[in-house]
N, C-alpha and C positions, 0 to 999 in steps of 0.2 A: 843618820840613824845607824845602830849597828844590831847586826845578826852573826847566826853561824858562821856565816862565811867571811867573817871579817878576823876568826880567832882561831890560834894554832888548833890542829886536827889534836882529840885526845877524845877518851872516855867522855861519855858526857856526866856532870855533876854539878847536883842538886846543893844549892849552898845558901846559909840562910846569909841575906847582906848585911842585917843589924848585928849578927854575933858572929860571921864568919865561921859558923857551926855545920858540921857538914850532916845535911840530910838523909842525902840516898846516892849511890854511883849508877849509872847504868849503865851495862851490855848493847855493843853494836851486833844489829842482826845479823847472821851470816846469806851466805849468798843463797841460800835453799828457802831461808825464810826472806826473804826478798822476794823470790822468785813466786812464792805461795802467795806474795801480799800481792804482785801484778796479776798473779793468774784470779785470783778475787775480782779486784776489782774491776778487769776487763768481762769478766765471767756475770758481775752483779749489777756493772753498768747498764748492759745490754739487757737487762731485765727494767733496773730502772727507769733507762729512758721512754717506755715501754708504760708506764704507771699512766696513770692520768696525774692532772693537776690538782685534782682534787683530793688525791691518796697524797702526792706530794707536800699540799699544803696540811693535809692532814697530821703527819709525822711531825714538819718542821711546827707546828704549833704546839705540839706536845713537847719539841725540845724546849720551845720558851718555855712553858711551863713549868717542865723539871729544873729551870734554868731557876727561876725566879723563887722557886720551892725548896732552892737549895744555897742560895744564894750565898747568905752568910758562912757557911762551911766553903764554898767555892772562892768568895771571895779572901778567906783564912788562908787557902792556897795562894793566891798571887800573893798576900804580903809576908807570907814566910818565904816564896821562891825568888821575890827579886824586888820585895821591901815598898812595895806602892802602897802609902798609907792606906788604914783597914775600909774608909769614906768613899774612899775613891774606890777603891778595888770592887768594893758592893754597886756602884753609880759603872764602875763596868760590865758588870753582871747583869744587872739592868737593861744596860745599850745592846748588849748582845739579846737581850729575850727580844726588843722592841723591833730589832733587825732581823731577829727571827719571823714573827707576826709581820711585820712590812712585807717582807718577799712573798711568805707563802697569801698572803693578801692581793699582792699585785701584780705576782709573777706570770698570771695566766694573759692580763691583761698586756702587759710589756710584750710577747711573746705570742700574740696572734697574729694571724694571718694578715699582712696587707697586701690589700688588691691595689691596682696599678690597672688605670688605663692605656691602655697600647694598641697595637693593632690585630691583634690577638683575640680571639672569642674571648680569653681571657686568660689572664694574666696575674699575677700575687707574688708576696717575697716571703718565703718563711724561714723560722728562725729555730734551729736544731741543735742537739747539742753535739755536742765535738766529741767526748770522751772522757776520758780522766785527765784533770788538771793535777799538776806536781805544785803543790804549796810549800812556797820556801817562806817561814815568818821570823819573827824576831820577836822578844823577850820582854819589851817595854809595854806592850798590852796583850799579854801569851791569852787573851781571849776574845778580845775586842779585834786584833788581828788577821785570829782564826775566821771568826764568826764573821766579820765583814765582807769577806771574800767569797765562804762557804755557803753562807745562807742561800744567797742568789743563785748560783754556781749549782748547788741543789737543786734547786727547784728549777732550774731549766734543762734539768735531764743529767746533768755532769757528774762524775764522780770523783772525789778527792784521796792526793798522799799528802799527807802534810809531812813537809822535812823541818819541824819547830825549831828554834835555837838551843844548844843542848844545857843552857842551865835553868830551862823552865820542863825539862819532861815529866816531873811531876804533872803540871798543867796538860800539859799535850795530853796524859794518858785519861784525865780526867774528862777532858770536851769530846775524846773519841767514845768513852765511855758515857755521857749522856746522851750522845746522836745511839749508841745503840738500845740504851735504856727506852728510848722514844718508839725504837721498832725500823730507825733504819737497815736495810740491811747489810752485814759484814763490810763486804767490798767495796759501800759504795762512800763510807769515810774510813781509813786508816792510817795510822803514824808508821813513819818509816824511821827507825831507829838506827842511822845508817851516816857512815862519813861522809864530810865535804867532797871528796873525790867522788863518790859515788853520786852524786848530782849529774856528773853529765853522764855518766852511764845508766842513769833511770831517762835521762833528757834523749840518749841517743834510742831507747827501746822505742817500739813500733804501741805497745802498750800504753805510754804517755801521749797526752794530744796537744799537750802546754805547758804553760809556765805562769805562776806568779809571782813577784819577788817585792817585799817589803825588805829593806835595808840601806844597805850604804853603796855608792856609786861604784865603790869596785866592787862590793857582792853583786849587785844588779849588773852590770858588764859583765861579772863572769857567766849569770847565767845568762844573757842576752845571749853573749856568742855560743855558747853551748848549744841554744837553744836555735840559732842561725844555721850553724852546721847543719842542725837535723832538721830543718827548715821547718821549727815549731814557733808559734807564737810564742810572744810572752810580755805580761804588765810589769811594768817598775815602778815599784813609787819607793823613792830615792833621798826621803828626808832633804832638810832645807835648810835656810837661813834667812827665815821670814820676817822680811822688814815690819816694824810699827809706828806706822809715822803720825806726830802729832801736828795738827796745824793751828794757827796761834788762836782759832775760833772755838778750839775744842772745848770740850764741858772735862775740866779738871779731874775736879774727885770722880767720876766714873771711869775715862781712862788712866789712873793711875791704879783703878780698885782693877779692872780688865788687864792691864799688864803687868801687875804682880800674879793676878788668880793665871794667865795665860802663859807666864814662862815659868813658875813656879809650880805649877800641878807637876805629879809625879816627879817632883826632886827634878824639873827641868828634863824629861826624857820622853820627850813628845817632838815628833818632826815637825808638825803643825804650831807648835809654840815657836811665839815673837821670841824673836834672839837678837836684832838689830834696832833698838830705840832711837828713831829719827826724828829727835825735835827742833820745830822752826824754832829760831830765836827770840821770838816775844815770849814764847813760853815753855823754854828748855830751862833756866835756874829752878822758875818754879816746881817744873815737875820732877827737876831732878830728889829739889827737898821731898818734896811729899813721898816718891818712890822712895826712896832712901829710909826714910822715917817708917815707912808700909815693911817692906823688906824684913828689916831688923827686929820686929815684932811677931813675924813667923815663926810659929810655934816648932822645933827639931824635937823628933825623940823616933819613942818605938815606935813603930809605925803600927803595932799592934792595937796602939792607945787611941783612940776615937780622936782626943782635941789636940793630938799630930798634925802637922800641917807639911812638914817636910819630912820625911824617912831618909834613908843610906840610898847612895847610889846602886846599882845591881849590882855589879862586881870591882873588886878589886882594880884594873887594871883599865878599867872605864875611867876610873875615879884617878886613876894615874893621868892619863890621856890630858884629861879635863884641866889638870894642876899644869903640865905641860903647856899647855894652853895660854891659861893665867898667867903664868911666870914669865912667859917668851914676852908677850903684848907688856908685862908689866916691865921687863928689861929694856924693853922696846920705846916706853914712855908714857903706857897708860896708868892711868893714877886711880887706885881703889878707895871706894867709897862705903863698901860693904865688905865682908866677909876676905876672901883675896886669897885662902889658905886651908891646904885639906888639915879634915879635925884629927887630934888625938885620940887615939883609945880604941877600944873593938869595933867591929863596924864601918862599912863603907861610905863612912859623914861627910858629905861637904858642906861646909856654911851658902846658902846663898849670897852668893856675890853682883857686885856691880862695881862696873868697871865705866870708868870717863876718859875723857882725850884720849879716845880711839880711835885711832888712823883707819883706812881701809887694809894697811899692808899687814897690820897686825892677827895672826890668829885665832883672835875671836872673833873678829869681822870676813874675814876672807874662808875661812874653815867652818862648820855645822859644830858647833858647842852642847855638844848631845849633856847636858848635864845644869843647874842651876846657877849660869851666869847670865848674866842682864850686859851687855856690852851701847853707850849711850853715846848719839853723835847730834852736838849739834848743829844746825844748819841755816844759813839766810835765808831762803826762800823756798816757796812748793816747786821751785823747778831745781831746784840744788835736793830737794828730799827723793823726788821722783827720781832724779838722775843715778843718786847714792841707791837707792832700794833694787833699781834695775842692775846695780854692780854687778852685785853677785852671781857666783855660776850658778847658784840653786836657783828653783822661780817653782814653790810648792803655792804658798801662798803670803796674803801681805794681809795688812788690816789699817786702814787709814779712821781716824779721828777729825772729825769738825761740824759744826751745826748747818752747814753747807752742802746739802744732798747732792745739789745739781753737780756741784763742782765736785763734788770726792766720785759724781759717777763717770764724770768725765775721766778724770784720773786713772779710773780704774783700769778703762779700756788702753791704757800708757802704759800699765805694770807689767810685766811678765812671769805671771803666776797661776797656778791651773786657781784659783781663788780668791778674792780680792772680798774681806769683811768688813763694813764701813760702819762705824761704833758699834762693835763684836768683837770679841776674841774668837779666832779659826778654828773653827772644830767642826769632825764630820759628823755626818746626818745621813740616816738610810734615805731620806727623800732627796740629796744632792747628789752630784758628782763627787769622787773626789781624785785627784791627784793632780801631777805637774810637770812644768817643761823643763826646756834647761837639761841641766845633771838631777832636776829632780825625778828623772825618769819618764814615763810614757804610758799612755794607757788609761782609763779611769775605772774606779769600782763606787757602787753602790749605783742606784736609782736604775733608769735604766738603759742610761747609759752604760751603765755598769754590766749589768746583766749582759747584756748583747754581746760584750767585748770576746766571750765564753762560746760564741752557739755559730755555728754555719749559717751564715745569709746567705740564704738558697733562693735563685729567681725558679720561677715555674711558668710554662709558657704553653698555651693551650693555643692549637691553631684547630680549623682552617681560619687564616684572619676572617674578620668580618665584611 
């Protein structure tokens, strides 16, 4: 996956992907307005943490609302700032109300008191919040990113800077501005409009309590160590290259309809999207046909236009990356079956592609393919499929195929992935964990696991023992 911190320091700007039209530039803060947005939210936290749970839940319900009440305008935003067709972008607006109402629903309960017997008259562990977290996000769901993280984070007392990626700050300004429409207050969500460099200097302030980082393994290392120095926590979820393996028991037409809709949504720019198709050999020609045939019927245009199915990659230089990619494995000996070549004309187009005789040394297989290619290996046996999925440095998540429950659960516990979906495409859910091991970083968000990851586990110890 990539973010901010994977791209030369500059102005940030606002660029449309289908016309390469430039929207709006924006202004980095200078250091006095920094220094007013720390003294905020250290000033506002300390009031919030302070609320009950139930003012808490109170707000964060009214953002869903405003969320869902604005939906269509909000979602116009994501597919003019970084081209995710208009279906989708609305279906993210969505997920962020649903994750709004989750938390403030079950935050209170995640986050009570547990007693512990000990020897102790008595004894409990509670769960506090820390302070302001520093949100570093990325571009490919500038709301679904935000909101996965903040929602919880919220409502256990926390208060958020978000450092967005800088060709969504249209968006950024937009989510900060429905958290206050709701009646949060100032401090306790604000954008920090502020350079890459400046990361570890908000990481080294005594005013920051954390870290979260959605991006790419050298973004998340860089802040990891930043964040090491100042001996602050921090989550990474580090994008992947999630195997999808098929075994020869599988139900056809539903895994080939699951792994076009799963590496195909957003023009392929989903960390959770299959990238490595691992088919046994009873049923690798077949499913190559049907993919292949599925593939090429994907509807490409504006992504403005409802029955779009693919849109423009987000930028320019993504779309470079990608073709880079392609090219190297294709010089290398993989043989294309689909697409293979970025498009002509305005717009950051790429054909969905699919790529066959794929080596592991090849680029597509060994690298995160943040973009709409399908890379296909096939293989003899489930112990030759398990072996290849486990290759990889990434381990986000994987998704196994077959009418064989017992056996795909077995397997599961063999992958090394924070997620393993067995006739499903990987996608998160405010009621699971989510993220992953490996280079896919550290740490998990949503549920409540997620939550906790944010708050002081505090023991409390009441004597005289008994």
């Amino acid at each position: 996956m990539k973010n901010d911190l994977d791209t030369v320091e500059q102005r940030p700007r606002s660029v449309n992907p289908a016309t390469e039209e430039l929207l709006e530039e924006f202004q980095f803060q200078t250091d006095a307005e920094i220094e007013g947005l720390l003294t905020r939210a250290e000033r506002d936290q300390k009031l919030w943490r302070r609320t009950s749970f139930g003012e808490r839940s109170r707000i964060l319900k009214s953002v869903a609302t405003r969320l869902r009440a604005a939906k269509s305008d909000l979602a116009f935003e994501i597919t003019l700032e970084m081209g995710k067709p208009i279906r989708e972008a609305e279906a993210e607006i969505e997920k962020c109300a649903w994750n709004c109402d989750y938390a403030a629903e079950n935050a209170e309960q995640w986050l009570r008191d547990e007693q512990k017997q000990t020897n102790a008259s008595e004894s409990y562990v509670s769960f506090l919040p820390l302070g302001t977290i520093l949100a570093v996000m990325p571009w490919n769901f500038p709301f679904w990113q935000v909101f996965r993280f903040s929602a919880p984070s919220l409502m256990a007392g926390n208060a958020v800077v978000l450092k967005h990626a800088p060709n969504v700050m249209r968006c950024a300004r937009r989510i900060e501005s429905v958290f206050a429409e709701a009646g949060l207050p100032k401090g306790v969500f604000q954008n920090a409009v502020v350079r890459v460099s400046t990361v570890g200097r908000l990481l080294s302030d005594s005013r920051i309590a954390a870290a979260t980082v959605t991006g790419s393994p050298r973004a998340g290392a860089a802040v990891a160590e930043q964040a090491g120095r100042a001996l602050k926590k921090a989550v990474l979820e580090l994008g992947g290259s999630d195997a999808f393996i098929v075994l020869a028991d599988a139900d056809l037409d539903q895994a080939v309809a699951a792994a076009v809709r799963g590496r195909f949504a957003n023009c392929g720019q989903v960390c959770l999207a299959p990238k490595r198709f691992i088919l046994t050999r009873p049923i690798a020609d077949a499913f190559c046909r049907t993919f292949v045939d599925a593939v090429q019927q994907l509807r490409i245009g504006d992504p403005q236009d409802p029955v779009t199915q693919i849109g423009p990659m987000a930028r320019g230089d993504l779309r470079e990356e990608l073709d880079r990619q392609v090219q190297s494995s294709v010089r290398s000996g993989a043989r294309v079956l689909a697409g293979g070549a970025a498009s002509s004309g305005r717009g950051y187009f790429y054909p969905p592609t699919v790529l066959a005789d794929v080596l592991p040394s090849m680029p597509v297989a060994r690298e995160e393919t943040f973009g709409p290619v399908a890379a296909l290996f096939p293989v003899e046996t489930d112990e030759q499929a398990l072996e290849l999925a486990n290759s990889s440095e990434y381990g986000l998540s994987a998704n196994i195929w077959t009418r064989d429950i017992e056996r795909a659960r077995g397997y599961a516990r063999q992958i090394a992935a924070g997620s393993v979906f067995i006739n499903g495409v990987a996608a998160s859910d405010p009621r699971l964990p989510i993220g992953g091991v490996k280079r896919s970083g550290f740490g998990r968000e949503l549920a409540i696991f997620g939550i906790r990851e944010f708050v002081n586990v505090q023991t409390v110890w009441i004597g005289p023992p008994k």
